[in-house]
C-alpha positions in Angstrom: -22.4 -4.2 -17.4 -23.2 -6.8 -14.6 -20.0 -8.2 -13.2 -20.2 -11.6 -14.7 -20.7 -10.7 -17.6 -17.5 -8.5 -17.8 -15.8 -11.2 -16.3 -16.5 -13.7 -19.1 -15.1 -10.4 -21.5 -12.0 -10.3 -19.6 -11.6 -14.1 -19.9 -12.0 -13.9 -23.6 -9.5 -11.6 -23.9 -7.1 -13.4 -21.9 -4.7 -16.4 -23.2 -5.1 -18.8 -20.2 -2.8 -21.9 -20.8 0.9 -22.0 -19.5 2.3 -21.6 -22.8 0.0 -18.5 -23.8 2.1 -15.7 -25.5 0.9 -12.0 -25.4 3.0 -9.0 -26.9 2.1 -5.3 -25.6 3.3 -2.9 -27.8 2.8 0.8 -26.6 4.3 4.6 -27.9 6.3 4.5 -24.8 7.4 2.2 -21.8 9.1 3.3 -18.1 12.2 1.7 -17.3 11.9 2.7 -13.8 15.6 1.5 -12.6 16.5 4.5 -14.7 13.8 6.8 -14.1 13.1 7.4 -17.8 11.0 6.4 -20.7 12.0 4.7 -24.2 10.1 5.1 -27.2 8.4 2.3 -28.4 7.9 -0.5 -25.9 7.2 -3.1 -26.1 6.8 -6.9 -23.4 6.3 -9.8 -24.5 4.6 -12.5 -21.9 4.4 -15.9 -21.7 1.9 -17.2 -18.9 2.0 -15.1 -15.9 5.5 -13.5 -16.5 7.5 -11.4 -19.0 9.9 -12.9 -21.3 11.2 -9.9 -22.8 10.7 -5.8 -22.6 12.7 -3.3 -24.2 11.4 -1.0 -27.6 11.0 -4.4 -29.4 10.3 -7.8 -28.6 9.8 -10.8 -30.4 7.0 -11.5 -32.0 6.4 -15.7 -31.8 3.8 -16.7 -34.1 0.2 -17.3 -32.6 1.1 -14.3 -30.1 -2.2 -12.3 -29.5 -0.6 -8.4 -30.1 -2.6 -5.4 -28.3 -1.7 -2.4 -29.2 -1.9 0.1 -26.5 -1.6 2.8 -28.7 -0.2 6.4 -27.3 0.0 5.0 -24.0 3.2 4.5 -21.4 3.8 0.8 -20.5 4.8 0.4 -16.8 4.8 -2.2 -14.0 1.2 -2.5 -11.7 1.5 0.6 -8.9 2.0 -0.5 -5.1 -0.1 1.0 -2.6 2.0 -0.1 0.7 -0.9 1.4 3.2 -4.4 0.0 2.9 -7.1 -0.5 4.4 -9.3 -2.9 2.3 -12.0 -2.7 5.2 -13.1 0.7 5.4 -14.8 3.2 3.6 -15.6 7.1 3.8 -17.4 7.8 7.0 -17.1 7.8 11.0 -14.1 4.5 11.2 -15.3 4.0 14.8 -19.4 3.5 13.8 -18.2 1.2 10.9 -16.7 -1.2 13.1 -19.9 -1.9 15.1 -22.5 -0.9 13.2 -21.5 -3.3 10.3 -20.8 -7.2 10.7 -17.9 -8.6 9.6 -19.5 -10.1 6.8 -20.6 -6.8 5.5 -17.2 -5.3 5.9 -16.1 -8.5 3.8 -17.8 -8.0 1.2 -17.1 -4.4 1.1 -12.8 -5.1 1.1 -13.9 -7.1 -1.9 -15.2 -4.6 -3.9 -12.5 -2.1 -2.7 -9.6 -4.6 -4.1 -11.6 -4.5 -7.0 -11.9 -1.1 -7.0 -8.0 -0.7 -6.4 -6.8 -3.2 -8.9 -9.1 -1.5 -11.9 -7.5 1.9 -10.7 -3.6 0.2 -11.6 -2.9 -0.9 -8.1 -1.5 -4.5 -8.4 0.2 -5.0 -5.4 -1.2 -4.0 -1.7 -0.3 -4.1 2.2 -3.4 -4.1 3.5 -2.4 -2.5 6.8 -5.1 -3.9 9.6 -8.8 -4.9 9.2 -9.6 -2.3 11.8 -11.6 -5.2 14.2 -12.6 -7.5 11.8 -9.9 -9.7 12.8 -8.2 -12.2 10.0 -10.7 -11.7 7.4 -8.6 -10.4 5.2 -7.2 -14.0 4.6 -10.2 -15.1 2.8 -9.9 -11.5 0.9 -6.5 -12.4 -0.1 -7.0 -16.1 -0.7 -10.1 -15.5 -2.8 -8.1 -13.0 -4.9 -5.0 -16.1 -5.2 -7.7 -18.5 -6.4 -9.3 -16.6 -9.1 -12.7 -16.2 -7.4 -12.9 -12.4 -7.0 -10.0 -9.8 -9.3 -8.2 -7.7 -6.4 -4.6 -6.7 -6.3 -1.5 -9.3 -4.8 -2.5 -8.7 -1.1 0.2 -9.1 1.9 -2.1 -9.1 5.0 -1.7 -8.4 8.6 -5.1 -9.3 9.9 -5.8 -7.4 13.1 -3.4 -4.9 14.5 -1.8 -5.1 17.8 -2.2 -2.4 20.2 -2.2 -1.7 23.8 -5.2 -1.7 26.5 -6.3 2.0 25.6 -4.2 2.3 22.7 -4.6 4.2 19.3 -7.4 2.2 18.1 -9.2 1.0 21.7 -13.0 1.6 21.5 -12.2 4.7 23.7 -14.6 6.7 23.2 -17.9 4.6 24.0 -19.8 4.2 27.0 -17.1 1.9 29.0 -20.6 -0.1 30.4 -21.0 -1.0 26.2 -18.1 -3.2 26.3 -17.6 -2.4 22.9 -14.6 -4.0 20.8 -11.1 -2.8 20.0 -10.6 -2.3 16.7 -7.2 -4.2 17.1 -5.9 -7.4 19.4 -4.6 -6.2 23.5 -1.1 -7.0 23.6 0.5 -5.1 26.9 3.5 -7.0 27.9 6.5 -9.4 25.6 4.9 -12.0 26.3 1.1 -10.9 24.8 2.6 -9.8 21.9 4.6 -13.0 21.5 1.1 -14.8 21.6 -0.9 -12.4 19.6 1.7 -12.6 17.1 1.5 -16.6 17.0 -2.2 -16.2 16.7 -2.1 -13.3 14.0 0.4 -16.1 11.8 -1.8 -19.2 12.5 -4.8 -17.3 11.2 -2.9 -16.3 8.2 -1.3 -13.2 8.6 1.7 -11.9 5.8 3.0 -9.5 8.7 2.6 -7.9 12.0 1.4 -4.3 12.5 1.7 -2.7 15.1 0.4 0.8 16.5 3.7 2.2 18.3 2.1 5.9 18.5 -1.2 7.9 19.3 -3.0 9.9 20.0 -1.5 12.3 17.9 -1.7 16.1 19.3 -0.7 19.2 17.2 -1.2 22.3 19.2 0.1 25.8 17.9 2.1 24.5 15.8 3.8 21.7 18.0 3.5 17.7 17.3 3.7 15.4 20.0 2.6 12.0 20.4 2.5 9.0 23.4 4.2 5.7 22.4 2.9 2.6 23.3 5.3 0.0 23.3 9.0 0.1 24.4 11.9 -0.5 22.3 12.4 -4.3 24.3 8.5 -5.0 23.0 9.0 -4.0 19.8 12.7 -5.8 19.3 10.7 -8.9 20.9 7.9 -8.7 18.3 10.3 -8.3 15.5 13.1 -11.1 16.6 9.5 -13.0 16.9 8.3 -12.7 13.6 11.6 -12.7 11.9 11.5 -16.7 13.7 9.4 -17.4 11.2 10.8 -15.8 8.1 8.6 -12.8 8.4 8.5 -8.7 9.7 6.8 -5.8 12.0 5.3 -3.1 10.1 4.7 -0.1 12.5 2.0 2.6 12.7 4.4 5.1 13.5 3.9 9.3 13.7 6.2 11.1 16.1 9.0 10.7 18.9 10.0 8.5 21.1 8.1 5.6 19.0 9.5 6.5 15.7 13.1 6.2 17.3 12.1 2.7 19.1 10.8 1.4 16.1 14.0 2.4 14.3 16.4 0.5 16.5 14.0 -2.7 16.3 14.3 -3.0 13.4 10.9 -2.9 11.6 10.4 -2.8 7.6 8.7 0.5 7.4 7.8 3.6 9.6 4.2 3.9 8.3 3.1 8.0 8.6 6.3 9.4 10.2 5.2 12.7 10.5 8.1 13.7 13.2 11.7 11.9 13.2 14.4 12.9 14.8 18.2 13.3 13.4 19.1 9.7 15.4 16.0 8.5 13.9 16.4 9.0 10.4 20.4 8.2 10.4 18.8 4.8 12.0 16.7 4.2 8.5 19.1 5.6 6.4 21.4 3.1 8.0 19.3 0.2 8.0 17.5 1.0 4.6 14.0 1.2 6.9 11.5 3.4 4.8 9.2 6.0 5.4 5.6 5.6 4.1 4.3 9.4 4.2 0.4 8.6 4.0 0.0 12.1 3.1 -3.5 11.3 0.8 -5.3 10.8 3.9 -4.3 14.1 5.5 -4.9 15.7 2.2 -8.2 14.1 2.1 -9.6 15.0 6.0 -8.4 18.6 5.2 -10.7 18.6 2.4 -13.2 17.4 4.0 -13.2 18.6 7.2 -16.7 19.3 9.5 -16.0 22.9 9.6 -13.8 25.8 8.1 -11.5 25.6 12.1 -11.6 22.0 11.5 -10.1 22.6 7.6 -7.1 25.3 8.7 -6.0 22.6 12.0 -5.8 19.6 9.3 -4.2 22.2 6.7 -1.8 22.7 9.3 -0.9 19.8 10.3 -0.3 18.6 6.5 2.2 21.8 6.2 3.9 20.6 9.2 3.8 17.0 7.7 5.6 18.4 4.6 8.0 20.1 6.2 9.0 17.3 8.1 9.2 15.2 4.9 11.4 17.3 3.1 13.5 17.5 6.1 13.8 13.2 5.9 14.2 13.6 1.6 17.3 15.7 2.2 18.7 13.4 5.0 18.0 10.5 2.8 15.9 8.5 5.0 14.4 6.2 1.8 10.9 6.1 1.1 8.3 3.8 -0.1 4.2 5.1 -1.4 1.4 4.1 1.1 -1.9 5.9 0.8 -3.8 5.1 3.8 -7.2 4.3 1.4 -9.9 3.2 3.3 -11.2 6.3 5.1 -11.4 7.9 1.4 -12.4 5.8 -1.8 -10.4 3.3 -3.3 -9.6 3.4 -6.2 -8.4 7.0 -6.0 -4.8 6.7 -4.1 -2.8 7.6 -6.9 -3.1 10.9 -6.0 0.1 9.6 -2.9 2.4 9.9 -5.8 1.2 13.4 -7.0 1.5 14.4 -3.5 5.0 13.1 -3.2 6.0 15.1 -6.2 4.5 17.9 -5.0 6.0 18.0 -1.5 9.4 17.7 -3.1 10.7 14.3 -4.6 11.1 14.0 -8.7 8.6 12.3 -10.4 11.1 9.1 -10.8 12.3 9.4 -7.6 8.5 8.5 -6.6 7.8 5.8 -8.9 11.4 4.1 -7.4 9.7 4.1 -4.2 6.6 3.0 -5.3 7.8 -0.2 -7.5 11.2 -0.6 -5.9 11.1 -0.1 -2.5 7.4 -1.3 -2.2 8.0 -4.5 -3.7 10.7 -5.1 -1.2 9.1 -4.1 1.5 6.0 -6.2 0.4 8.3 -9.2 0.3 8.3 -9.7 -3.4 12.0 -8.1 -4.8 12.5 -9.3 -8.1 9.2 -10.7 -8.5 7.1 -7.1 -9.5 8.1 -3.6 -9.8 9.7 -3.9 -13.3 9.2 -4.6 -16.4 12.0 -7.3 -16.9 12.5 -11.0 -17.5 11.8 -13.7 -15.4 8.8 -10.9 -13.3 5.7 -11.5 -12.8 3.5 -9.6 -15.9 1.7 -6.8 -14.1 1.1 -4.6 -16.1 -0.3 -1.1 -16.6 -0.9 1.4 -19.3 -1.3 5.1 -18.4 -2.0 8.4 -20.4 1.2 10.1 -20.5 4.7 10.2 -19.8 4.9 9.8 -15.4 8.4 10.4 -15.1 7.6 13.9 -16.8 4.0 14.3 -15.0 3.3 12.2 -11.9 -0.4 13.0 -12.7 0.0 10.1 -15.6 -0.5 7.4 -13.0 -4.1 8.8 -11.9 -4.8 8.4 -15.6 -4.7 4.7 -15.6 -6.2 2.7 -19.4 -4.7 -1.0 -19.1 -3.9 -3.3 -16.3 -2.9 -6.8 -16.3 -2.1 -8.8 -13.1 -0.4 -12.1 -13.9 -0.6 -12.3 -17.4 -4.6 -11.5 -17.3 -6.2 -8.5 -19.0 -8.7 -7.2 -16.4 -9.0 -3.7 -17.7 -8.7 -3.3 -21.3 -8.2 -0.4 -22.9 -11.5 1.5 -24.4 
């Protein structure tokens, strides 16, 4: 069906005035505060928020019901790790082979892409060089021009001259682009930090580690800023109400990042026993990003290729159980970009699998990454006074994570945008 055309289906089925009523009824519903499921459920919405959710709700006359049938009811997934533009393929080539306008129209499809999948909130974590394009993404989304999820955006990332995402691998006479914005000293990443907020930006990320090395068995990484740069960049953005989001894989950089203060070590493949008392401490979460690994192990060039990623995702796990029984808290970033969008639910299976309960996952999903995307109380529950996204999956998550890859409803805001079939 052409896109407009299921657009104007979607608007038919949605109530669009302020005083619009809409009652879900479905076999079961996730209270995620509690990590269970009741039987019925039931949320009744007026506009773009819920009035009431529980196994039965009123019913105000002129309400449109839809039955969801032998579906479970639960708030819109969070994916705190995106990258809206990239898709499968060499990362580096896409960057200069593509224009930015491409790449724009390709993070619109991918919100698309995510939202249709359940995913009604997203960090989208960089732009990998195309600068603050992901502000017309995000503002498009907030206007009602393209569907997409509730986007926090960072623009570019900040990195170092010859950093983790420098063009460092081209012909030096090509002058060819960093995929993120130089920042060596305090006082560069004071500036790029201004500029990253007057073009738009939600949040700062930075890249505090890489290259990554894993050699028989043993992870090391460089880190590129010191713990005074990365306590200026956060007492910086925190100036203005806002945070520093780090790109963050191994030691020292992990442990700087920690004592600045940032609102989530994205990766964290290797923290040390200072580092995760540090999170634990300061309630700083862990993003694991283990889809990504999972993915590049999958599809590697070359069976060597497949064991060194397979290893690396064993040591990854290790390390992650390691942080789970220290309690370092977690929040679920996926990393999509580099493979489709529109498949990251499998970051919750993985999380389950690598040792955290099936509602101790979907906590961290809705809980932790609605906090850490800024909106507490606002999304992550099904509860009064929240905003009404919405999602209906096939079977019970908090018994089999897998549910949430199985996704038949969503609503964002009160709007149907993928009824169920």
């Amino acid at each position: 069906m052409p896109f407009n055309k299921m657009r104007y289906l979607i608007l038919a089925l949605t109530l669009t005035t302020a005083n619009a009523q809409i009652v879900l009824h479905a076999a079961h519903m996730l209270v995620v505060e509690q990590g269970v499921t009741v039987s019925p459920g039931e949320v009744l919405i007026q506009g773009q928020r819920i009035v009431e959710a529980g196994k039965s709700v009123s019913h105000p006359s002129g309400a449109q019901i839809i039955d969801l049938g032998d579906t479970t009811l639960m708030p819109g997934l969070i994916d705190a790790h995106v990258h809206l533009f990239l898709h499968p393929g060499a990362e580096d080539l896409q960057t200069v082979e593509e224009s930015v306008p491409q790449r724009t129209i390709i993070a619109v499809l991918a919100a698309r892409a995510d939202l249709m999948a359940g995913f009604t909130a997203e960090r989208d974590m960089g732009t990998e060089g195309a600068g603050s394009a992901d502000t017309a993404v995000r503002n498009a989304i907030d206007k009602g021009l393209v569907p997409g999820p509730r986007l926090r955006i960072s623009g570019n990332a900040i990195d170092i001259l010859g950093g983790h995402e420098d063009a460092n691998h081209f012909n030096p006479a090509q002058h060819v682009l960093s995929n993120a914005t130089y920042a060596n000293n305090e006082d560069e990443i004071v500036e790029a930090i201004r500029e990253q907020f007057k073009e738009g930006a939600d949040f700062i990320k930075i890249y505090e580690t890489g290259t990554d090395k894993f050699v028989d068995g043993v992870f090391s990484t460089p880190y590129q800023y010191t713990e005074a740069q990365l306590s200026a960049a956060v007492k910086e953005a925190a100036r203005v109400g806002k945070h520093v989001a780090v790109h963050a894989t191994g030691e020292p950089g992990t442990n700087f990042a920690a004592r600045a203060g940032v609102v989530s070590i994205d990766h964290a493949d290797q923290l040390s026993a200072e580092t995760m008392q540090l999170m634990h401490d300061k309630n700083i979460p862990a993003v694991p990003t283990f889809t990504i690994f999972d993915y590049f192990a999958e599809h590697a060039a070359n069976p060597a290729a497949a064991d060194h990623r397979r290893a690396e995702l064993a040591y990854k796990a290790a390390e992650f159980k390691k942080q789970l029984a220290f309690g370092v808290p977690m929040a679920v970033g996926s990393d999509v970009g580099p493979f489709p969008h529109g498949t990251q639910a499998r970051e919750l299976v993985l999380m389950v699998k690598f040792g955290m309960k099936p509602a101790d996952v979907l906590k961290a999903d809705l809980l932790n990454g609605a906090a850490i995307l800024g909106w507490a109380k606002q999304i992550g529950s099904l509860q009064p006074g929240y905003l009404a996204d919405i999602i209906a999956v096939d079977g019970d998550p908090t018994a089999d994570i897998s549910a949430v890859e199985r996704v038949k409803f969503v609503m964002k805001g009160g709007e149907v945008f993928r009824p169920l079939k």
